[in-house]
C-alpha positions, 0 to 999 in steps of 0.5 A: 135420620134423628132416630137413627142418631138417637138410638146409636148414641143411646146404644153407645152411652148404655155400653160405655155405662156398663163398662164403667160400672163393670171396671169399678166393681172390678177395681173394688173386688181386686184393690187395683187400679188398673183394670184388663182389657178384654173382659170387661168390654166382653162384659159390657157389650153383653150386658148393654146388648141385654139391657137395650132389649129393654131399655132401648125398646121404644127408640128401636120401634121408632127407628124400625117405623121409620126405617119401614116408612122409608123402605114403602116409600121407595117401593111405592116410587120404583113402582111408579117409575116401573109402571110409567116405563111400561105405558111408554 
């Protein structure tokens, strides 16, 4: 599923993004070089969870289409599997 890969990696660089952006303007305010754990990636999954709504907007619909696709697919097989069960 390529559209699968393409929106999780566009979801895993979005985050990673915001993480660094998120560390640098931390390391800037406070003049050091190390930076805590736990806020910044609280920080950052909140703000790439926000901007994906946005961002990421056309590889999700692409995704979802394909997922539904997938799913009618399915549906349509079991069908006619169900359907020649019951004739025999």
């Amino acid at each position: 599923m390529k559209e699968f890969a393409i929106y999780t990696v566009a979801r895993l660089g979005l985050f990673v993004a915001s993480y660094a952006v998120i560390s640098g303007i931390y390391m800037l305010v406070t003049g050091t070089d190390s930076v805590p754990l736990i806020w910044p990636l609280l920080l950052a999954a909140i703000v790439s969870a926000v901007a994906s709504l946005y961002l990421l907007k056309g590889p999700r619909t692409r995704f979802a289409a394909r997922v539904e696709q997938r799913a009618a697919t399915m549906t349509r097989r079991f069908e006619e599997a169900r359907a020649k069960e019951d004739q025999d």
